[in-house]
N, C-alpha and C positions, 0 to 999 in steps of 0.2 A: 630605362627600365623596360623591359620584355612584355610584352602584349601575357604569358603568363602569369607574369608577377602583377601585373597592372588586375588582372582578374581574380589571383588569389589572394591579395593583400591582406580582406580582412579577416580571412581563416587563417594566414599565418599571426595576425596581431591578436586576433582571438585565441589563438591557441599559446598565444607567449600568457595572455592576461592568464587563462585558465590553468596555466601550472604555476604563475604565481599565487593566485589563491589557493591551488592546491598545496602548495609551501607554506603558506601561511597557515592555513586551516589544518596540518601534521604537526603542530606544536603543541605542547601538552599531553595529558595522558588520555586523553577521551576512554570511550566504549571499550575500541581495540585492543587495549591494553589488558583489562579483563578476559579477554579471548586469548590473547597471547600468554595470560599467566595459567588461564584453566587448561591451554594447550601445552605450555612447559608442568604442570602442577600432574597433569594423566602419566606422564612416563617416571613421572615420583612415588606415584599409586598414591594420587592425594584425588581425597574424592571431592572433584571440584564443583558438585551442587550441595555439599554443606558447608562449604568454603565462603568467607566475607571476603569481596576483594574491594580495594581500595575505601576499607571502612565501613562502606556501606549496603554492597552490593551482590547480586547472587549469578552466577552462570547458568542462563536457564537455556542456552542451546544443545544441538546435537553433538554426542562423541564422536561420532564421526568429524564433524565439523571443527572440531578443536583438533586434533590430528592430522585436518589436511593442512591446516593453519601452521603445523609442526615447523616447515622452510622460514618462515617471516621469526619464527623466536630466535633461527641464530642472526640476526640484523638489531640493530638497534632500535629502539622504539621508532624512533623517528624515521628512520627509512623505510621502515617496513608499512608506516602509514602511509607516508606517500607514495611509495607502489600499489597498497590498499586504494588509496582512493583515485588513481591513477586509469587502475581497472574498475573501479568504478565509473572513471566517464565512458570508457566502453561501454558498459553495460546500459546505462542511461540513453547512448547513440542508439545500441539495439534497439532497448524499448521503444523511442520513437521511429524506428524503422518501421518495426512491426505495427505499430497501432498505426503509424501513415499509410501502410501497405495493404490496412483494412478499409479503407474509407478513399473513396469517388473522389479523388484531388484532381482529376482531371476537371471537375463541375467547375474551379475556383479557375479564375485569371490570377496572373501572375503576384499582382498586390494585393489580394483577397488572400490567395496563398501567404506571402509574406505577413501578413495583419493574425491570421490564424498560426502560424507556426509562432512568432512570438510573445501571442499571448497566450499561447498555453503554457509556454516556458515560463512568463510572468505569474502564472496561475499558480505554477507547483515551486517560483523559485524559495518559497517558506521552507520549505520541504526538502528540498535539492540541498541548503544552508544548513539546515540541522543535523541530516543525515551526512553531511562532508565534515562538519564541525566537530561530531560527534564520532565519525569514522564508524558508521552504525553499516549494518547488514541488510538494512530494509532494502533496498536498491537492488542488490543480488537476491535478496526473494523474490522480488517482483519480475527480475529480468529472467530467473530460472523457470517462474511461473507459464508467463506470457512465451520465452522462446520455447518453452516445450510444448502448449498449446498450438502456435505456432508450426511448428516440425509434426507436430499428431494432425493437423491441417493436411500436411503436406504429403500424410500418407508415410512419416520417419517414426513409427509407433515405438520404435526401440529406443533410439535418443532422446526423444519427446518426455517417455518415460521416466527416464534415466533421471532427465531435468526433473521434473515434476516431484518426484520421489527423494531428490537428495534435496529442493526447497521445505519438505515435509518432514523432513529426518531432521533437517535444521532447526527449523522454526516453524511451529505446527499452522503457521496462516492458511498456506496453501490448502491444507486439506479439506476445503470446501470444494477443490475443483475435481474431486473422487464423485461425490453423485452426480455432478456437471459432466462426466464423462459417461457414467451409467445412463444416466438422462437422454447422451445424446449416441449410445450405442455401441463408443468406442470399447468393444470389447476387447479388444488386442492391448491397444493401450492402457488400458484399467487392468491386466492382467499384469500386464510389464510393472505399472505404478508397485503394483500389492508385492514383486515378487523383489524388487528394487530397494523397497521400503527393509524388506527384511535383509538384504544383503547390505545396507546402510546401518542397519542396529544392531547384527552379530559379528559383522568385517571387524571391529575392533577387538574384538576378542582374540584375534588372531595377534594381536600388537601386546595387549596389555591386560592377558588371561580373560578366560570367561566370566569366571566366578568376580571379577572384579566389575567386569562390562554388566553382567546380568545386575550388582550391586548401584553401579549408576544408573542405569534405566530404570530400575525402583525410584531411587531419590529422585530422579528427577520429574518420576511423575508426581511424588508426594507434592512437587513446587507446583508441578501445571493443573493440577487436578481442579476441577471450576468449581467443584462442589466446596473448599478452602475458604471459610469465613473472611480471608483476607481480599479473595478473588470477590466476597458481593457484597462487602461495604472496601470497597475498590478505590480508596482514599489519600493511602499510605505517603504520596506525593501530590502535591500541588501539581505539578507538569500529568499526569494523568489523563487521559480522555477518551473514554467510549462510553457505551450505553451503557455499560454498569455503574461505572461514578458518575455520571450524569443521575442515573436516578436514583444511587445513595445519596447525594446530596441536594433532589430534587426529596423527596422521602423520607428522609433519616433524617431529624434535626441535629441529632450530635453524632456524624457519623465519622467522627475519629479521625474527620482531618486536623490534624495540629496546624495547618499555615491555613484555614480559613481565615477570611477579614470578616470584622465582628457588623457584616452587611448579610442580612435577612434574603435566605437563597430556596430553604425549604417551603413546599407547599402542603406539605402533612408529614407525620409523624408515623409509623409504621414499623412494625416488628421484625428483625433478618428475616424471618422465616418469609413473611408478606412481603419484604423486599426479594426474595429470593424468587417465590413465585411469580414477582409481576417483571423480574428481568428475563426468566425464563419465558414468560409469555409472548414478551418484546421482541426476544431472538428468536422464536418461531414464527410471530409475524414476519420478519424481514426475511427468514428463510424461503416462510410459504412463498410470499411476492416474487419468490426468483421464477415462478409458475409465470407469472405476469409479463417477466422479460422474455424466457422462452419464447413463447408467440406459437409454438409449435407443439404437435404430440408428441410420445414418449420414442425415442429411438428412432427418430427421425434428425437429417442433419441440418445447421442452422438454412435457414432459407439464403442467404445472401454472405458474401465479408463484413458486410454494414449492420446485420445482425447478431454475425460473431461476434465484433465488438460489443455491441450493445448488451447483448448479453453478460459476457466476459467483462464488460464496466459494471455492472451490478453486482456481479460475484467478489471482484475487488474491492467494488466498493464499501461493499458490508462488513468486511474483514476486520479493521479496526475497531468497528462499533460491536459485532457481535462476540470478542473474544477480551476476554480483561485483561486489565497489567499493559494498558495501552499506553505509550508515550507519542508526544505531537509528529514524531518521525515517521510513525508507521502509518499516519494518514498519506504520505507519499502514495498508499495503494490507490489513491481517489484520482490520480495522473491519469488511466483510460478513461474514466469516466467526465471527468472535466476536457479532453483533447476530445472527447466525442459531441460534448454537449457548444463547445467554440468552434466545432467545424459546423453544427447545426445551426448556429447563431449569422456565423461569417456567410455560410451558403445563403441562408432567408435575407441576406443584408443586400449581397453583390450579384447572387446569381437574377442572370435576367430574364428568368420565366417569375419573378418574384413581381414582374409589371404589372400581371393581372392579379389584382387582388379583391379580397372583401374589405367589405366597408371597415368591420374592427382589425383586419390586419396591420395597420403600424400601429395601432394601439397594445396588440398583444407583441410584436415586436417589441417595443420600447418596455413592456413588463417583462421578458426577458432578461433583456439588457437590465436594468433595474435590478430580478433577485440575482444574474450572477454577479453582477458588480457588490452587494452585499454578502451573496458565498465569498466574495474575493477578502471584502472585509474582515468576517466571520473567521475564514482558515490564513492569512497571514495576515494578521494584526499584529503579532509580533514584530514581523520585519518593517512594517509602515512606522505602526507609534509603540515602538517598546516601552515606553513610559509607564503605558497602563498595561504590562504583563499579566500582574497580578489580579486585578479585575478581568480579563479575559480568564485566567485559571479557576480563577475564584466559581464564576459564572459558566463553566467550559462552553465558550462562544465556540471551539472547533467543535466539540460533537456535533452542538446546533447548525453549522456552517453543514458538515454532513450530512447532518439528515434532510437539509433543503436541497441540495445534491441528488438524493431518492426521489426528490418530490419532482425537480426539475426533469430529472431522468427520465421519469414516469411518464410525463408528461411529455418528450419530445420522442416520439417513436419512428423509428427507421424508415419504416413505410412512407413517411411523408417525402424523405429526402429519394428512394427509391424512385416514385413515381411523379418528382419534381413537383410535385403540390405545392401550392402557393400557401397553405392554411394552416396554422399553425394549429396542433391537435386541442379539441376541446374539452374540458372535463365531462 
């Protein structure tokens, strides 16, 4: 065997494992299927957000998005997912390109590095599983997200945009990173997003009339619209999870989940209306806090790489919690913020300015270690002990996993790692 082969071995066996699970996980109908029916269903002039597909289910994407999807309908189901998910590990390679390419890996020796790169991947493998199982789209939001932030970094304000704008046209996540750009000055880029945005929501009109385009951007806003009694007692499914159903059924004693277990979850009783108010109040908290992450004034750039992260993991991170009709997939977006919070962890552990310490340093080390090993619980309990699926749903232990997430976040600030401080930040 060749001194090459001897050193690539375990990316070629890794890569034979990874397209067998990707073989495996293209069987059945998942997500995909629904994308492909709303994308053959648009050139029928079927309007595919009052459409049920497969029994139960509604198209709440962009028309754009189901029209570039057009190539994968003449394929059979099956093939076209595994090309789907195929480009999917691309997209997943990106992302960790970029978030490694923001963060001091130089600090790490070589087994500090290895210890950190694979437990991040452990960290979001819940996530990775659902989202390949499901052949879901979270994955390309996030990697349109971050590569276009990414390319607006680099000074590529037009591509940047391009990305940023057709993540937002898709699937309305991203569009928290619109005051994230005002905030930090990109006025080129915020121009390009707004002008992208619109050539993503009338382009189709050109394929499949106006009058019919103008008709589905109506209906589909009637489904996104937050104001929708469905969207703040946010119940509808057992698999569910953000801060809206958390706190209908933290609030709401009968909040119209049919698959609760008849186990006592409410701590008061409260009217839509007092629920609606006090979820609205919850997403302006977490909004406001993005102030917190900045660290900076207004139109000013981030101080460091290690800041853009930092920030940009808080912006991700709230995405699933602040927006309803959330499924366990879309916490995928928690990936920068957990690969920032294991590089902070792996660094205080290996790096050796970490010798000189204070007296409560391995103590606040080891409480660390401690809540993220219980985030780890918290957001893939699924994958450890599926057993108890249901008591996890029931109880949504991922919101919870989340929001200690913020707390952790908050609490491990870039400055420390900057200026190699040994001290772990104090409240």
């Amino acid at each position: 065997m060749s001194e090459h082969l001897k050193s690539k071995w375990p990316f070629y066996v890794g890569g034979v494992i990874l397209f067998l699970i990707i073989l495996f996980e293209a069987q059945g109908r998942g997500d995909f299927s629904i994308f492909l029916q709303a994308s053959s269903g648009l050139w029928q002039k079927q309007n595919v957000y009052t459409t049920i597909y497969n029994e139960w289910y509604h198209y709440y994407y962009g028309v754009f998005f189901a029209l570039i999807l057009s190539p994968f309908t003449l394929l059979p189901l099956y093939v076209a997912k595994v090309i789907w998910l195929c480009i999917n590990v691309f997209f997943v390679y990106r992302i960790w390109k970029i978030l490694s390419s923001w963060l001091p890996l130089d600090k790490l020796s070589k087994i500090s590095k290895t210890i950190f790169v694979i437990l991040s991947f452990v960290f979001i493998s819940r996530f990775l599983r659902d989202n390949f199982h499901l052949s879901q789209v979270t994955i390309f939001i996030l990697y349109l997200t971050l590569e276009g932030l990414y390319l607006i970094s680099k000074e590529k304000h037009l591509a940047g945009a391009l990305l940023i704008a057709l993540g937002i046209d898709t699937k309305l996540l991203p569009i928290v990173i619109i005051p994230y750009l005002l905030y930090r000055g990109e006025w080129r880029a915020l121009l390009y997003v707004f002008l992208f945005i619109a050539v993503f929501l009338f382009m189709p009109s050109l394929f499949i009339g106006h009058d019919f385009n103008i008709t589905l951007l109506q209906d589909r806003w009637l489904l996104l619209n937050p104001a929708n009694q469905t969207h703040i007692l946010d119940t509808s499914e057992r698999s569910f999870h953000s801060l809206t159903t958390l706190l209908a059924t933290l609030l709401v004693e009968n909040s119209g989940d049919v698959y609760a277990l008849p186990i006592k979850r409410n701590i008061a009783d409260i009217s839509i209306e007092k629920l609606n108010l006090v979820i609205n109040a919850c997403r302006v908290i977490l909004v406001a806090l993005t102030l917190y992450f900045l660290e900076t004034m207004p139109f000013k750039k981030s101080k460091s790489q290690v800041h853009r992260l930092y920030e940009i993991s808080y912006l991700c991170l709230i995405v699933p919690l602040i927006f309803p009709h959330q499924q366990h997939y879309a916490f995928f977006f928690i990936f920068p913020a957990i690969t920032y919070l294991l590089y902070y962890t792996v660094y205080l552990y290996f790096n050796k300015e970490t010798l000189v310490v204070s007296k409560n340093f391995k103590m606040k080390k080891m409480a660390l270690v401690f809540i993220l090993f219980l985030i780890y619980f918290l957001t893939n309990g699924h994958l450890i002990l599926g057993e108890f699926n249901r008591y996890y749903d029931h109880f949504k232990t991922l919101t919870y996993g989340a929001l200690m997430v913020v707390v952790v976040l908050a609490a491990c600030r870039p400055k420390k790692l900057l200026l190699g401080t040994t001290e772990l930040p104090s409240k």
